[in-house]
PATI-705422 format. One record per residue (C-alpha): residue in one letter; x, y, z. Coordinates in Angstrom, 1 decimal, decimal comma, padded with zeros to 4 digits. Layout:
<pts>
  type      px      py      pz
     a       X       Y       Z
...
</pts>
This chain:
<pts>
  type      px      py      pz
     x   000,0   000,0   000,0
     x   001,2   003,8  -000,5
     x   001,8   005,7   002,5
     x  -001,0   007,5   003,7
     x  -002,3   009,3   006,5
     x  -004,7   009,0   009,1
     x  -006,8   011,6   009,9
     x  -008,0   012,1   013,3
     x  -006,3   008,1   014,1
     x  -002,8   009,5   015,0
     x  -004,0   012,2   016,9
     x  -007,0   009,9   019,2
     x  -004,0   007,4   019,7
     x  -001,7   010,1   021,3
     x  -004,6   011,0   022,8
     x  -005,2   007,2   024,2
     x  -001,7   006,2   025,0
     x  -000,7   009,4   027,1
     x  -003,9   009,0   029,3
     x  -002,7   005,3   029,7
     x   000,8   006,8   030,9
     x   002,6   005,3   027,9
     x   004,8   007,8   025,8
     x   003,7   007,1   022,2
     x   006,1   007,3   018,9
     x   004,8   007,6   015,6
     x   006,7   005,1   013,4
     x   006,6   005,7   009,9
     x   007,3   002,5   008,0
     x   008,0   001,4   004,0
     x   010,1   004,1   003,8
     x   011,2   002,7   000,6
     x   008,4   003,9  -000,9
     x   007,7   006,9  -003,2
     x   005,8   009,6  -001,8
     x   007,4   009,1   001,7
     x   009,5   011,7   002,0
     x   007,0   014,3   001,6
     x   004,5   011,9   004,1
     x   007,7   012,3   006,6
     x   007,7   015,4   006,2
     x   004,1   016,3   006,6
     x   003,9   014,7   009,8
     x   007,0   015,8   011,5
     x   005,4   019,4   011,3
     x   001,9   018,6   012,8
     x   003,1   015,8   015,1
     x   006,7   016,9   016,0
     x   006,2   018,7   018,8
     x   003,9   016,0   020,4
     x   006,0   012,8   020,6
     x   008,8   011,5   018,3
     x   008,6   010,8   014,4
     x   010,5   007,7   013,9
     x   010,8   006,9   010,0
     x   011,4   003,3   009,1
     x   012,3   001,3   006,1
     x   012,7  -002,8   007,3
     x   013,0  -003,5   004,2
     x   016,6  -001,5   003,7
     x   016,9  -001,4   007,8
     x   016,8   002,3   008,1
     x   015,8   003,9   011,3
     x   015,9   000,3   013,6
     x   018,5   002,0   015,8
     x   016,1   004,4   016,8
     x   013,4   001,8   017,0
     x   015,8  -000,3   019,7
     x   016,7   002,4   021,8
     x   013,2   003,2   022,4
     x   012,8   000,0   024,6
     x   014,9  -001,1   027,9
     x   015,8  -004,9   027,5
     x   012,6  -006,2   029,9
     x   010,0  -004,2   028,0
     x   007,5  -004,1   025,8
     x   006,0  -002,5   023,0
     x   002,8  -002,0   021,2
     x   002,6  -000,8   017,2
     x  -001,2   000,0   017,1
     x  -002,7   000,7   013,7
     x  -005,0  -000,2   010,4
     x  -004,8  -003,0   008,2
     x  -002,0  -002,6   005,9
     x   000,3   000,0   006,8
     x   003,4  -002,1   007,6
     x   002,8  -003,4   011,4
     x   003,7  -006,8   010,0
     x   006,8  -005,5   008,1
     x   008,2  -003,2   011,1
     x   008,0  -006,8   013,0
     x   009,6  -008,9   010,5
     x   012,5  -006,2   010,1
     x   013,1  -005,3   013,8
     x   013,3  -009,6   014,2
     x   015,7  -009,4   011,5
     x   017,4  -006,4   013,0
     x   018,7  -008,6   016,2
     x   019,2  -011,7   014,1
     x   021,6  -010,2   012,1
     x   023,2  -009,0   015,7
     x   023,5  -012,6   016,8
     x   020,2  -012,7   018,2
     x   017,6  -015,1   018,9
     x   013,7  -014,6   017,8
     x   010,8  -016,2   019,0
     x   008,6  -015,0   016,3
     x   004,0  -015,3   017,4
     x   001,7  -015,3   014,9
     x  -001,5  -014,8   015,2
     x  -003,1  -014,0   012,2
     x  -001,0  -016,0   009,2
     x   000,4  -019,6   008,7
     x   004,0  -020,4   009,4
     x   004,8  -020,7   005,7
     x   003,4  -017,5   004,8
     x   005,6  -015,8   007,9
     x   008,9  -017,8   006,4
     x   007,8  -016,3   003,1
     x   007,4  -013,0   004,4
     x   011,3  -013,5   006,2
     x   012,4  -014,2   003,0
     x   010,8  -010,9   001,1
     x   012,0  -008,6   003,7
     x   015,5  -010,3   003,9
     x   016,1  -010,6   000,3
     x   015,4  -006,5  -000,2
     x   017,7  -006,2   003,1
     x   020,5  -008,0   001,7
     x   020,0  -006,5  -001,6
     x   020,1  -002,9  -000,4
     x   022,8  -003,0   002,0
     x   025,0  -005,2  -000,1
     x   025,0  -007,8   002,4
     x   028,1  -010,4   001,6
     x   028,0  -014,1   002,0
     x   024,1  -014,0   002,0
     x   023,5  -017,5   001,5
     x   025,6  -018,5   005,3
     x   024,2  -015,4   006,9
     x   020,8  -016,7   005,7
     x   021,1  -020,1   007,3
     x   022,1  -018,5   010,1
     x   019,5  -016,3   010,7
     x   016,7  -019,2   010,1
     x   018,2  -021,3   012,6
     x   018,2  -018,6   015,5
     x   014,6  -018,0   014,2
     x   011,8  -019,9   015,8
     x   008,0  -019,2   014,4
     x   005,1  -020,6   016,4
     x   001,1  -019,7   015,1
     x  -002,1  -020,1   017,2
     x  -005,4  -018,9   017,0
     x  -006,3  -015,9   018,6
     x  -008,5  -017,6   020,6
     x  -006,2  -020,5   021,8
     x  -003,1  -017,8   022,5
     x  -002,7  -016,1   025,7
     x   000,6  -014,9   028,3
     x   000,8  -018,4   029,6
     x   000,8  -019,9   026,3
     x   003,7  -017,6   025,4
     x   005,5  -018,6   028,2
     x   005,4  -022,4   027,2
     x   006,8  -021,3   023,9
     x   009,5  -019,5   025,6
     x   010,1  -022,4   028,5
     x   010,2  -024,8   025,7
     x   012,6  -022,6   023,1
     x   014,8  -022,2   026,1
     x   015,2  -026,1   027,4
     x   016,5  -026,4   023,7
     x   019,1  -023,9   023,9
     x   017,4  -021,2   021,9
     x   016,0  -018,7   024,8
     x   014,7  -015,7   022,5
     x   016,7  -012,4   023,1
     x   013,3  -011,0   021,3
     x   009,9  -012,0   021,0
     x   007,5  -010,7   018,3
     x   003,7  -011,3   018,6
     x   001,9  -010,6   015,3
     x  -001,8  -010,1   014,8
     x  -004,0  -009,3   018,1
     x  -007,3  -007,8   017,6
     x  -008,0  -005,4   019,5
     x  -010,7  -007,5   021,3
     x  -008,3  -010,4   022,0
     x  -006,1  -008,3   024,4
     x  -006,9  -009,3   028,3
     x  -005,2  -007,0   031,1
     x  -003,8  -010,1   032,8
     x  -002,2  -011,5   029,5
     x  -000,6  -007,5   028,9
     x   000,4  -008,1   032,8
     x   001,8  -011,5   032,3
     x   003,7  -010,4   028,7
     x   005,2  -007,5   030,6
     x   006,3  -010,2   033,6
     x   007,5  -012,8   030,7
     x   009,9  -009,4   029,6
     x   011,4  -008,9   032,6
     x   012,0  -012,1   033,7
     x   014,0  -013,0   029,5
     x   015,1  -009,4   030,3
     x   014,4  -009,1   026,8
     x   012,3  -006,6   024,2
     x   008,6  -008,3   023,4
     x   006,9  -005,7   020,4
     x   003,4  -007,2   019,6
     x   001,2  -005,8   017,2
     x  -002,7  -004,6   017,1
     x  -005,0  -004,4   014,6
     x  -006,6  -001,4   015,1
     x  -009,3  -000,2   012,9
     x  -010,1   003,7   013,0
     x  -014,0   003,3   014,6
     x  -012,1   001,2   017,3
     x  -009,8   003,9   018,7
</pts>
């Protein structure tokens, strides 16, 4: 999709985020695409002065240093928004991000099959490697799948104690994720005990958890 705005969606999730005593950033993501300049741009003057404008690209991993220093290694973080403008993408690439640092990834998805999240690993790494003229792509490839580790449920079935099976069985085989992802929530699947146990699960991996939520504009 081209980047587009939001009307009135950005400025009810500032809005919604400070009264919940969470600082919000405004990540702008496919960077690589034309007409996002001027979209960076645009937004940086009305929403500059209200909480940070972080521009993204996962595809060409532009801006991810930014994205990791906005968390502290036990917490967690929520990318709120609409079908289609990138959540997905911004997962795959920060995952990638701390792969390619020696990382391990415990990748959650809620929403897609595991071939179609592999497939997606592959899209986003292939236009990584292909824009930062990545060397020896083919090892650096294997090893990034083998620190990888994709599990899918139903959003139904999936919940913080679920997760922490995942993670207590990733780690008794010697791959104890450094980050978790967790693709796909609905807006009505979040409970305040599972946020509460994700936010314990962080700080007892001490590591980063960014989950994503499908937020349609009549929802927020």
């Amino acid at each position: 999709a081209e980047p587009r705005e939001q009307p009135g969606y950005i400025d009810r999730g500032i809005v919604i985020a400070r009264s919940a005593g969470i600082e919000p950033t405004l990540v702008v993501n496919k960077l690589d695409l034309p007409g996002s300049d001027a979209l960076v741009a645009r937004l940086v003057e009305i929403y500059g002065g209200s909480c940070a404008v972080l521009p993204v690209s996962a595809a060409e991993r532009i801006g991810l240093d930014a994205i990791g220093a906005l968390l502290a290694p036990d917490q967690i973080g929520a990318l709120v928004g609409p079908s289609g403008v990138g959540k997905s993408s911004f997962l795959i690439g920060v995952a990638l991000d701390e792969l390619l640092r020696g990382g391990t990834v415990l990748h959650v998805t809620l929403d897609q099959t595991l071939a179609h999240v592999r497939r997606y690993y592959d899209t986003v790494f292939e236009a990584l490697a292909a824009a930062t003229h990545l060397e020896d792509v083919a090892r650096i490839r294997s090893e990034v799948d083998a620190r990888r580790h994709i599990r899918a449920y139903a959003p139904a079935d999936f919940n913080a104690n679920k997760l922490a099976d995942a993670v207590k069985i990733e780690s008794e085989a010697g791959a104890r994720p450094t980050l978790v992802v967790i693709d796909g929530f609905g807006v009505a699947d979040l409970e305040r005990e599972d946020l509460a146990g994700i936010r314990a699960l962080a700080q007892e991996l001490a590591a980063e958890i960014w989950f994503s939520v499908v937020c349609a504009a009549e929802q927020i």
